[in-house]
SEROVO-726068 format. One record per atom (N, C-alpha, C): z, x, y; residue in one letter. Coordinates in pm, whole numbers, padded with zeros to 5 digits, always signed. Layout:
REM SEROVO-726068
ZXYA
...
This chain:
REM SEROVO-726068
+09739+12009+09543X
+09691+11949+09667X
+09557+11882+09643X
+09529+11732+09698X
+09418+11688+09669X
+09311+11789+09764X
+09160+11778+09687X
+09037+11859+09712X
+08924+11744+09737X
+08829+11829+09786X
+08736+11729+09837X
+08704+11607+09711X
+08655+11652+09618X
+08648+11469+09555X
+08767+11325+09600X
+08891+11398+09598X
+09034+11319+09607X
+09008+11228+09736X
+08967+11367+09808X
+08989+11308+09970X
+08847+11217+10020X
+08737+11252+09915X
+08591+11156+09978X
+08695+11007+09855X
+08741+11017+09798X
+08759+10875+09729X
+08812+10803+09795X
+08927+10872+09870X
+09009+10788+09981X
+08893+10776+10147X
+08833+10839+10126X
+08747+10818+10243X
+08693+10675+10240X
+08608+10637+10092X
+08521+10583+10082X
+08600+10440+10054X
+08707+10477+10008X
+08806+10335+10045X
+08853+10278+10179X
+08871+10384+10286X
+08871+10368+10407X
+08783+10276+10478X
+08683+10367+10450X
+08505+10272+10500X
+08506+10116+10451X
+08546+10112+10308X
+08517+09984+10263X
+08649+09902+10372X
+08771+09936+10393X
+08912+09822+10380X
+08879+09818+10504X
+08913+09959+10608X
+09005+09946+10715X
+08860+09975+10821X
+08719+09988+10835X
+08636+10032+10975X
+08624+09905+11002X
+08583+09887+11108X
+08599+09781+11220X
+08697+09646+11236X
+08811+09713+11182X
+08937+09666+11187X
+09006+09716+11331X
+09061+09597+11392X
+09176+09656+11533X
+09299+09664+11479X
+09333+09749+11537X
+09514+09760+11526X
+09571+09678+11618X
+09687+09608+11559X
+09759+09550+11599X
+09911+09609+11671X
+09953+09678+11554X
+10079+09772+11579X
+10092+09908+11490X
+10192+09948+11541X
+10196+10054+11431X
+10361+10147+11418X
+10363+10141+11308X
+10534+10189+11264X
+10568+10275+11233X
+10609+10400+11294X
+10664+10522+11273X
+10799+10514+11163X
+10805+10587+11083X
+10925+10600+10980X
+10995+10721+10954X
+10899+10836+10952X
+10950+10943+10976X
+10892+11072+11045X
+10952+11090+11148X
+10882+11155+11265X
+10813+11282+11216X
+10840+11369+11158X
+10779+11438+11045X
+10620+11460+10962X
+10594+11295+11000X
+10464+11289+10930X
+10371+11270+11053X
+10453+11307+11168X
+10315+11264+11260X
+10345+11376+11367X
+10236+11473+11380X
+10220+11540+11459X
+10208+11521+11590X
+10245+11621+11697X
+10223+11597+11856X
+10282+11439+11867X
+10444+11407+11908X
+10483+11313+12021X
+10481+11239+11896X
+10533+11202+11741X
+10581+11079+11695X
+10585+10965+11793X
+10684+10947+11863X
+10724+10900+11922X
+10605+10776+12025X
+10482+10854+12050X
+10348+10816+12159X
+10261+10729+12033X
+10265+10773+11894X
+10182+10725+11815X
+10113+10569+11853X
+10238+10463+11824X
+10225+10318+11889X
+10139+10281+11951X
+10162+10359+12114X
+10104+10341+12195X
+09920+10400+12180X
+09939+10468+12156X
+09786+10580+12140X
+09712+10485+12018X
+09781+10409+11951X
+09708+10316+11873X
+09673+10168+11894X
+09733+10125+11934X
+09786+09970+11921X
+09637+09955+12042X
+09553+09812+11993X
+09481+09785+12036X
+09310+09840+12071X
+09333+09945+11941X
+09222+10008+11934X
+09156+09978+11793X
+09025+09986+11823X
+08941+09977+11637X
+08904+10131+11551X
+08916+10091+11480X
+08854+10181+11377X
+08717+10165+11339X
+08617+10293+11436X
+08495+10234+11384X
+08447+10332+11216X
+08469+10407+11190X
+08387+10437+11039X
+08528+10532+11004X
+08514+10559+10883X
+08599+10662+10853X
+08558+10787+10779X
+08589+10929+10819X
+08509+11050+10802X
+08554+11153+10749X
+08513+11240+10686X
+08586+11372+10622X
+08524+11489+10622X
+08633+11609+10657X
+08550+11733+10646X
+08618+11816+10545X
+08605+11828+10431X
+08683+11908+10326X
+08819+11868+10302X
+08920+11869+10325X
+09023+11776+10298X
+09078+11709+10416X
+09042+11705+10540X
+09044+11646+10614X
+08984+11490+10623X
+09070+11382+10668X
+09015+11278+10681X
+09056+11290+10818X
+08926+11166+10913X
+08966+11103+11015X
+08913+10976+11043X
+08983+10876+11156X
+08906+10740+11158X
+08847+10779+11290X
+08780+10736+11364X
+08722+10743+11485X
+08782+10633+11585X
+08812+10612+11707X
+08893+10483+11770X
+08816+10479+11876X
+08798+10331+11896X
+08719+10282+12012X
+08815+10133+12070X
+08783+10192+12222X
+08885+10134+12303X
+08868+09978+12305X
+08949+09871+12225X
+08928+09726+12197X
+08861+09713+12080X
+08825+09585+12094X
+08766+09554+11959X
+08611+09571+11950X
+08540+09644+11853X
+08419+09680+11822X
+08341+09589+11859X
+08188+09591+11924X
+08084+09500+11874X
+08077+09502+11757X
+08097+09394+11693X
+07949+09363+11554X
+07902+09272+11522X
+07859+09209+11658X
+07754+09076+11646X
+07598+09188+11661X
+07509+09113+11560X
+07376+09134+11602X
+07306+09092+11721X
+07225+09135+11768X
+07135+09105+11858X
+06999+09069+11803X
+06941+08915+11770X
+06835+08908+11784X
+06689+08953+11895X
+06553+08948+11814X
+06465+08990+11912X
+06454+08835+11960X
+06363+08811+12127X
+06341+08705+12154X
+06259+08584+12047X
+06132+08646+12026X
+06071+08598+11952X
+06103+08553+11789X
+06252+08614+11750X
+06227+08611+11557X
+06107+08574+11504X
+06041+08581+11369X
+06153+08643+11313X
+06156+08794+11264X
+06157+08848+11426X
+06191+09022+11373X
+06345+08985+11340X
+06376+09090+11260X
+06519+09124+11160X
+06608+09155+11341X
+06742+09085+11301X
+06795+09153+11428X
+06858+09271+11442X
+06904+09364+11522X
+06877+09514+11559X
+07037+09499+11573X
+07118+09591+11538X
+07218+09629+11538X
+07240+09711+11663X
+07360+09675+11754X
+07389+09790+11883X
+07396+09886+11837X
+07365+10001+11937X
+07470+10162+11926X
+07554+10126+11901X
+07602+10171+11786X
+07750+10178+11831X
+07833+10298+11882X
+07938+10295+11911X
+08077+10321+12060X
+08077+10462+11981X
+08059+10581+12064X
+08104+10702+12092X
+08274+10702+12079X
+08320+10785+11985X
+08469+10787+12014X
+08504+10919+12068X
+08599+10892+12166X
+08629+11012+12240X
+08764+11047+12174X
+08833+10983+12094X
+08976+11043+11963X
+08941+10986+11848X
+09039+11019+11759X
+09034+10941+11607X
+09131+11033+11555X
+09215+10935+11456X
+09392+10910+11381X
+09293+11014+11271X
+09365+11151+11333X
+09311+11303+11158X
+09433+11241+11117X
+09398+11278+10945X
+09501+11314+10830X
+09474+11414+10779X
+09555+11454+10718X
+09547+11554+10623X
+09685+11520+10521X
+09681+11489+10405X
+09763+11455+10257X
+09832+11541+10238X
+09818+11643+10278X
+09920+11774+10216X
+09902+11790+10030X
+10054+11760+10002X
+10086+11797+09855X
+10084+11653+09809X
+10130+11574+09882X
+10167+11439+09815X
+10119+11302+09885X
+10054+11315+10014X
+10022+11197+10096X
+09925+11108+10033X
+09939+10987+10017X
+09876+10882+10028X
+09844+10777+10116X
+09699+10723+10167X
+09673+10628+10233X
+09633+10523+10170X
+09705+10410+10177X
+09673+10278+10035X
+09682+10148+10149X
+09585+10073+10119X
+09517+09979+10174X
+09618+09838+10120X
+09733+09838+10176X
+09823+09744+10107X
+09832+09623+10189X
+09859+09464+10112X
+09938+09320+10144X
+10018+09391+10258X
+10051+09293+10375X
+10100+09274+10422X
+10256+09210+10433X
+10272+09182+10274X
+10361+09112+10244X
+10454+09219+10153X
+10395+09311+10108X
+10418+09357+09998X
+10546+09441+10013X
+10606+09440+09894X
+10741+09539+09963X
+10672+09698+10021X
+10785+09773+10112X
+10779+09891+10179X
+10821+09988+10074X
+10743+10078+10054X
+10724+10210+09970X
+10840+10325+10021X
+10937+10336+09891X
+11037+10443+09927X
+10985+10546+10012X
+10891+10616+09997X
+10812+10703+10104X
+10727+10680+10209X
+10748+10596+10236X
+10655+10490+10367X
+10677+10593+10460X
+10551+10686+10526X
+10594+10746+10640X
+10535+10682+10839X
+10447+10558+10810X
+10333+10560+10923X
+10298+10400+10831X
+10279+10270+10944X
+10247+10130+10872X
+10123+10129+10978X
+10020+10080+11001X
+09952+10082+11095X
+09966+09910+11005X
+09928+09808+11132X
+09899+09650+11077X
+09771+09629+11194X
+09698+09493+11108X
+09593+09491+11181X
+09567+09364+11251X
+09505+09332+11369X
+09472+09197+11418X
+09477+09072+11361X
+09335+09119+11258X
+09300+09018+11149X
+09393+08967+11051X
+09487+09026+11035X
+09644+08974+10947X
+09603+09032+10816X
+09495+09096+10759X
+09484+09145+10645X
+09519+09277+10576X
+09503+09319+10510X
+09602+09478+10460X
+09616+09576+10567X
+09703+09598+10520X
+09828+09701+10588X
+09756+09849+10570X
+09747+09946+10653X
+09699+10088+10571X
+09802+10184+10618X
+09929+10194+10534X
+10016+10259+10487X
+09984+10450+10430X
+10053+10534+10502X
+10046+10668+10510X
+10208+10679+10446X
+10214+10739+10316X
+10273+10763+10192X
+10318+10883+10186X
+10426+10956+10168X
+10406+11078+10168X
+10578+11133+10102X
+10552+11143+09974X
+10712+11188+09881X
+10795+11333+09969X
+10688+11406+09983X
+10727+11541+10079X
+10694+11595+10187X
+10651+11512+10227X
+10672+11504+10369X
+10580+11643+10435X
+10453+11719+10344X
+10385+11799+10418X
+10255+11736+10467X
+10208+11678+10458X
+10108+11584+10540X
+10123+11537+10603X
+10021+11499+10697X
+10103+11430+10871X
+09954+11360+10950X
+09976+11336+11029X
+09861+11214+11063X
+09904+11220+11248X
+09789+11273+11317X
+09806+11216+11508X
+09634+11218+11555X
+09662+11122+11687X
+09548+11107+11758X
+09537+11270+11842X
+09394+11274+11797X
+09350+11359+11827X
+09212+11367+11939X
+09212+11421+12026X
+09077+11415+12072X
+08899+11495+11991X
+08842+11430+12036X
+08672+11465+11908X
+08627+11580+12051X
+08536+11678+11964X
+08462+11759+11991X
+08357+11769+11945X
+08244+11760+12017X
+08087+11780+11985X
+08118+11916+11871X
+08060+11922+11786X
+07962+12036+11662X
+07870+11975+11663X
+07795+12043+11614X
+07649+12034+11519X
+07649+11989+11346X
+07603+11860+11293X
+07541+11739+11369X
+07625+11638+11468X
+07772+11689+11433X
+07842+11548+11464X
+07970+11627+11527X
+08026+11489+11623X
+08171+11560+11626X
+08297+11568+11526X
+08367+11634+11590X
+08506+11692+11479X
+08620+11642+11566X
+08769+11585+11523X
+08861+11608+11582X
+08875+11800+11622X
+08945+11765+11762X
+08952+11960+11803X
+09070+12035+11688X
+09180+11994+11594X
+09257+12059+11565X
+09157+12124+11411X
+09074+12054+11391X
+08970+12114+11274X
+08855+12191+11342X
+08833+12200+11446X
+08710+12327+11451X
+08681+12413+11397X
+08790+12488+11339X
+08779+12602+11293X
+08753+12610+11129X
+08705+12450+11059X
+08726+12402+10956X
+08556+12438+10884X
+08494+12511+10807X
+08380+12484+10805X
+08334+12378+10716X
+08204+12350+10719X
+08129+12221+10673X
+08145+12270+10538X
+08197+12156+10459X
+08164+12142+10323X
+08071+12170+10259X
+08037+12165+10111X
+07930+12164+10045X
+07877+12055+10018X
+07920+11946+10071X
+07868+11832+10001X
+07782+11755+10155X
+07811+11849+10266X
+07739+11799+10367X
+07589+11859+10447X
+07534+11766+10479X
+07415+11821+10518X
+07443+11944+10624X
+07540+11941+10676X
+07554+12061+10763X
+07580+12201+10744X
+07601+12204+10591X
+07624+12312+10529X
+07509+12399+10506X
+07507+12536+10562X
+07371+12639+10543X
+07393+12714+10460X
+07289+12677+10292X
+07360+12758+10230X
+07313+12906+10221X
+07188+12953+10326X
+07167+13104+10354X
+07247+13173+10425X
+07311+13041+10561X
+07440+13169+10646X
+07505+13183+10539X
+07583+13104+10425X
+07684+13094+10319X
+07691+13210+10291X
+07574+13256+10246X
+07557+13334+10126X
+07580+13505+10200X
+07493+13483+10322X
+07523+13634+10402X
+07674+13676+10438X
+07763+13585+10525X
+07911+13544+10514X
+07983+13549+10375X
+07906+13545+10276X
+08080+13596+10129X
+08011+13666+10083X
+07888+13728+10143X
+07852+13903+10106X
+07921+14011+10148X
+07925+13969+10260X
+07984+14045+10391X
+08190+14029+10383X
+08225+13953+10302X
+08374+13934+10284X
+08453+14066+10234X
+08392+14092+10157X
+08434+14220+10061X
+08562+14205+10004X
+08605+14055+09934X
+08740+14015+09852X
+08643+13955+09734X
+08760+13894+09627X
+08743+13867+09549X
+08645+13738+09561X
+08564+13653+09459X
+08529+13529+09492X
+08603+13411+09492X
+08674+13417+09423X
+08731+13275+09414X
+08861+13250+09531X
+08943+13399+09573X
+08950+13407+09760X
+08895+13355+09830X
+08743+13403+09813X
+08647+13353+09925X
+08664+13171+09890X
+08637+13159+09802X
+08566+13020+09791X
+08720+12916+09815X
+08834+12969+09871X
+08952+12901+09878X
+08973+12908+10048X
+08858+13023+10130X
+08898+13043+10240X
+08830+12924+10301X
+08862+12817+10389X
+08853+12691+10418X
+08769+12701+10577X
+08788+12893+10635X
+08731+12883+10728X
+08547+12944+10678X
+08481+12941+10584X
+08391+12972+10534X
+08318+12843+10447X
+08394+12847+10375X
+08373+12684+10291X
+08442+12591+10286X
+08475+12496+10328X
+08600+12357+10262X
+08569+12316+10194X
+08720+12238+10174X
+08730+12085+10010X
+08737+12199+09909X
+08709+12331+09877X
+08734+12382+09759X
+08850+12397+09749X
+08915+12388+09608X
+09074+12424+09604X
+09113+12476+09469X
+09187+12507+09389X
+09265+12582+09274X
+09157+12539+09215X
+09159+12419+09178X
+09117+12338+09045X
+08946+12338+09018X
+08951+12294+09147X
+08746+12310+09161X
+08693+12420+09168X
+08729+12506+09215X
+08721+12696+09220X
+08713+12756+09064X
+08814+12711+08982X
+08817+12760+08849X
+08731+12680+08797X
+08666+12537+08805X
+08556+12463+08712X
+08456+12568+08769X
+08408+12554+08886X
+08282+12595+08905X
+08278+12720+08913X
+08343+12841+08873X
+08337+12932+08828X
+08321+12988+08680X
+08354+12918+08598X
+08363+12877+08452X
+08199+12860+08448X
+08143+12717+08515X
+08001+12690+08502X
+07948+12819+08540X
+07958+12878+08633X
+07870+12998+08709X
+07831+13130+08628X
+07933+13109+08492X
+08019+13229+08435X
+08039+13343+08506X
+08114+13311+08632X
+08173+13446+08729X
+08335+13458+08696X
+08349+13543+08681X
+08502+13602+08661X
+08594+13573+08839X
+08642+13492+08844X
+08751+13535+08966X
+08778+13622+09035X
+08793+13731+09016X
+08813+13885+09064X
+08634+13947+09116X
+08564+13883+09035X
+08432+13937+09099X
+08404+13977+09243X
+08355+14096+09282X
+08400+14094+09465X
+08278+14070+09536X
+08285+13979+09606X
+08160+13954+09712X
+08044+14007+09684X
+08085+14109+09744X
+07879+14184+09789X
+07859+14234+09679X
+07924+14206+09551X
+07844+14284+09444X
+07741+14142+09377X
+07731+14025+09466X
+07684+13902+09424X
+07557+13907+09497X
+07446+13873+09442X
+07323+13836+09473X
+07284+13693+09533X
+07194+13688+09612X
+07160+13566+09661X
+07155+13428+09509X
+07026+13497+09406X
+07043+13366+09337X
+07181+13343+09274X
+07232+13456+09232X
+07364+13430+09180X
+07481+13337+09246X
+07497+13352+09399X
+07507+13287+09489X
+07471+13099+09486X
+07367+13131+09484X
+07242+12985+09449X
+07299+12928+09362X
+07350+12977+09281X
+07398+12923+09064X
+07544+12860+09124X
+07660+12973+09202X
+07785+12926+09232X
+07736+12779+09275X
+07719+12800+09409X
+07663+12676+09488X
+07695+12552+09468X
+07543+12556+09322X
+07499+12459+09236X
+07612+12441+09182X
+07711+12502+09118X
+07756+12443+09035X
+07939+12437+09082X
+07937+12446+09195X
+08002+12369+09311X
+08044+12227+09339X
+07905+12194+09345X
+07802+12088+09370X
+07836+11973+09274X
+07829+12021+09174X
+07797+11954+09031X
+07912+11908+08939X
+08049+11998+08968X
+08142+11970+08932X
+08170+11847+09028X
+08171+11872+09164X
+08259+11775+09235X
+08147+11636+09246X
+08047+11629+09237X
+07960+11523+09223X
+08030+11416+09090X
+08084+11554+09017X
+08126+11482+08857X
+08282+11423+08910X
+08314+11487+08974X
+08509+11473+08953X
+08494+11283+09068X
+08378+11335+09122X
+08364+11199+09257X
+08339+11076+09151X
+08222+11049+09069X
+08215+10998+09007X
+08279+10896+08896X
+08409+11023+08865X
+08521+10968+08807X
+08659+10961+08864X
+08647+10932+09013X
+08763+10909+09087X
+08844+11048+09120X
+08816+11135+09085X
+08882+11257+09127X
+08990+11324+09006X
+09051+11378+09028X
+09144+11464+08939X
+09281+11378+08986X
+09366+11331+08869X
+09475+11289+08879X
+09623+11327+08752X
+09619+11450+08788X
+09757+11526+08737X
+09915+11415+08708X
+09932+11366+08801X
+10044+11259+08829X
+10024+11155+08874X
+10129+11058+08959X
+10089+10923+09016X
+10073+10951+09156X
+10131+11058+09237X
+10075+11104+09350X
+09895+11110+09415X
+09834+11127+09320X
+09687+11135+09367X
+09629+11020+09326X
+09597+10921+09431X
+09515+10806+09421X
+09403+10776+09484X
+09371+10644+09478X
+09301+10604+09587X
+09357+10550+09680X
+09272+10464+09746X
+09355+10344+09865X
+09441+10238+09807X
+09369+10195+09669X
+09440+10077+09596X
+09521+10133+09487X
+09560+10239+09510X
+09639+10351+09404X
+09645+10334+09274X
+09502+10307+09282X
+09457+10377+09126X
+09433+10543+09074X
+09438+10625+09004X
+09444+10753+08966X
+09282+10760+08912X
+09250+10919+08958X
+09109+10908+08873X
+09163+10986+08776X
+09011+11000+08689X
+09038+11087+08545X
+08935+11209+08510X
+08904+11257+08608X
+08848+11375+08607X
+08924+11503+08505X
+09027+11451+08492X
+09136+11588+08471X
+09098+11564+08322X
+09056+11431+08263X
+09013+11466+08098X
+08892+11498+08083X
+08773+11597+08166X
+08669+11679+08172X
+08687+11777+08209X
+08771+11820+08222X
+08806+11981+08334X
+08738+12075+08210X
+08676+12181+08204X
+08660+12242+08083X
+08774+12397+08084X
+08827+12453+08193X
+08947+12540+08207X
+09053+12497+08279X
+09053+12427+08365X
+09188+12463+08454X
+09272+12357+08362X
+09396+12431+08378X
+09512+12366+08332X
+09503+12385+08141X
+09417+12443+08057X
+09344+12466+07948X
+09423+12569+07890X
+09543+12657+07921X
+09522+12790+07877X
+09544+12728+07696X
+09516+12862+07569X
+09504+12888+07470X
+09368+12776+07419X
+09349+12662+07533X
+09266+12566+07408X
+09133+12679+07408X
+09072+12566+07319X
+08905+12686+07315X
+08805+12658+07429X
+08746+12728+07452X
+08643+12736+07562X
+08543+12621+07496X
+08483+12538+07620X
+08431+12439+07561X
+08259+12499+07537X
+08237+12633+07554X
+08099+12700+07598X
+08107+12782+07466X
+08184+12837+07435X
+08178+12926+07313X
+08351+12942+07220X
+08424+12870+07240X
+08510+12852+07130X
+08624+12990+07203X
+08617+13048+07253X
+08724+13157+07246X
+08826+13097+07375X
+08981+13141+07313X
+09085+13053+07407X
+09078+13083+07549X
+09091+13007+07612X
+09136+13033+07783X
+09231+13060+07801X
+09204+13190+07908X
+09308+13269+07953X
+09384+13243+08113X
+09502+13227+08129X
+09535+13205+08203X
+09610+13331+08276X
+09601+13371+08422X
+09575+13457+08479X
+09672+13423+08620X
+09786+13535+08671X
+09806+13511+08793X
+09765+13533+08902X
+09712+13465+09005X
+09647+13467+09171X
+09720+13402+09251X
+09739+13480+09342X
+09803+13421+09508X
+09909+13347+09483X
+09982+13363+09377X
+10113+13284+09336X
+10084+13163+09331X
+09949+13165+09229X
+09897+13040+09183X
+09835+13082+09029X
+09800+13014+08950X
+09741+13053+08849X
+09566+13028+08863X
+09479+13126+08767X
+09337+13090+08752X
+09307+13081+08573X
+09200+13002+08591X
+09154+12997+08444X
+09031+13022+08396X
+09021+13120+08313X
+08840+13122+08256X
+08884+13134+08108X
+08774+13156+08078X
+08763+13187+07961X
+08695+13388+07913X
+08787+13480+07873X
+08765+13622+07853X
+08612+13632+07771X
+08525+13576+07683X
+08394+13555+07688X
+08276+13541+07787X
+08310+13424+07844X
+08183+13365+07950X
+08193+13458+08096X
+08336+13472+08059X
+08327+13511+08226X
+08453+13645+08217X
+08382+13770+08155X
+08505+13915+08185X
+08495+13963+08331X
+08607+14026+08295X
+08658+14027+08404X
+08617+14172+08464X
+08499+14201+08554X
+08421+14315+08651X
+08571+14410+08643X
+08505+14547+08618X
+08572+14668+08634X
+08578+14662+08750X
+08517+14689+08888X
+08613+14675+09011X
+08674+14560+09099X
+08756+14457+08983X
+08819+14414+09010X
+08847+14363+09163X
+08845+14230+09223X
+08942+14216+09361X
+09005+14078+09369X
+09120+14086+09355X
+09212+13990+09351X
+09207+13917+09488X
């Protein structure tokens, strides 16, 4: 499943193709991929803009404002002060996604042939690319949703319960740290539970645990604040890296908007690694079963704590 780097790449393709673009129409294909009323999608879209596009851990959303956006400037009377950009429009909904296992949003021609998995065509005013919702299996899904005030910003309501990433200013990393003291499971549990932290997932959990040299099974409150501080960081640092290089791309499923693949996956230093050598001290990586998923360290950097919590 794509993780927060995957999903800020497609974000940041979003921002560039499709914000202050109007919809024109929009084409349901398989009812499946669109939550609450398929059927209403059309309507709940057609003739609305997209003002920015946003993410909270693997969540994307666009924001919709009713017609077409301002974005003429406003000069001052006098110039030559610089001219002042409006407020811009409060959205009271915005089109969530969430990718699942296999979804893609790709910023495609209008002309271009239709994608065996085409689930959702949105087309736009301006006659220029198409932003096409992709999806081979059909567990990702995409509906208008209404926004809810949080702190700094609002959220679509079906994510409330989603907490702030690490990569956002809204993230506290002292509540953090009191909250997966207080868990009393394993860490890399914690750091997968999405209502505590988001965007972490299999892959980023085992890098930045590797960096941390914490064993997986390590249990909460036997972790110290700086120790805590070190995870964090090196949280942080992996996915700063995986962003950098377009994200992790296993197959042709994980892209961007213009479905290109990143290549994060030829830096990974454990996951997906077992027998090679540890890139920290040479001894093979061990591969390990969790949650009917696999984990990876290395039995050197990171043994595995006598009281154990899976």
């Amino acid at each position: 499943m794509p993780e927060l780097p995957e999903v800020e790449v497609v974000r940041r393709g979003l921002e560039r193709w499709v914000a202050g673009r109007t919809i024109a129409s929009v084409e349901v294909l398989h009812p499946r991929a669109v939550r609450r009323n398929a059927g209403e999608l059309p309507d709940q879209l057609k003739g609305r803009t997209v003002l920015s596009a946003e993410r909270r851990g693997k969540y994307l959303w666009l924001p919709l404002h009713d017609g077409p956006a301002e974005r003429h400037l406003v000069a001052g009377d006098d110039a030559p002060e610089p001219p002042v950009a409006p407020e811009p429009p409060v959205a009271a909904e915005a089109l969530l996604a969430h990718l699942g296992m296999s979804g893609q949003l790709l910023v495609v021609d209008p002309l271009a042939p239709v994608e065996k998995h085409l689930r959702v065509r949105l087309c736009f005013a301006d006659g220029g690319p198409d932003l096409r919702f992709v999806d081979q299996r059909t567990f990702g899904h995409v509906l208008v949703a209404p926004m809810v005030q949080r702190s700094p910003r609002p959220v679509p309501e079906p994510i409330t319960h989603i907490a702030a990433d690490p990569l956002e200013s809204a993230f506290d990393d002292a509540e953090f740290a009191t909250r997966l003291r207080h868990r009393r499971t394993g860490i890399k549990r914690a750091l997968l539970d999405q209502s505590l932290i988001s965007g972490v997932g299999n892959i980023y959990a085992d890098e930045a645990l590797w960096r941390a040299r914490l064993h997986w099974a390590r249990p909460t409150e036997t972790l110290s604040r700086p120790v805590i501080a070190e995870l964090l960081s090196a949280v942080r640092e992996v996915m700063a890296e995986a962003l950098g290089q377009g994200g992790t791309s296993f197959d042709s499923l994980y892209v961007n908007v213009n479905g290109e693949s990143g290549y994060f996956d030829r830096s990974l230093a454990v996951y997906g690694r077992r027998d090679e050598p540890c890139p920290r001290c040479g001894t093979p990586v061990r591969r390990e079963a969790f949650m009917n998923r696999s984990s990876y360290s290395c039995p050197k950097c990171q043994p595995t704590p006598r009281n154990a919590r899976s």
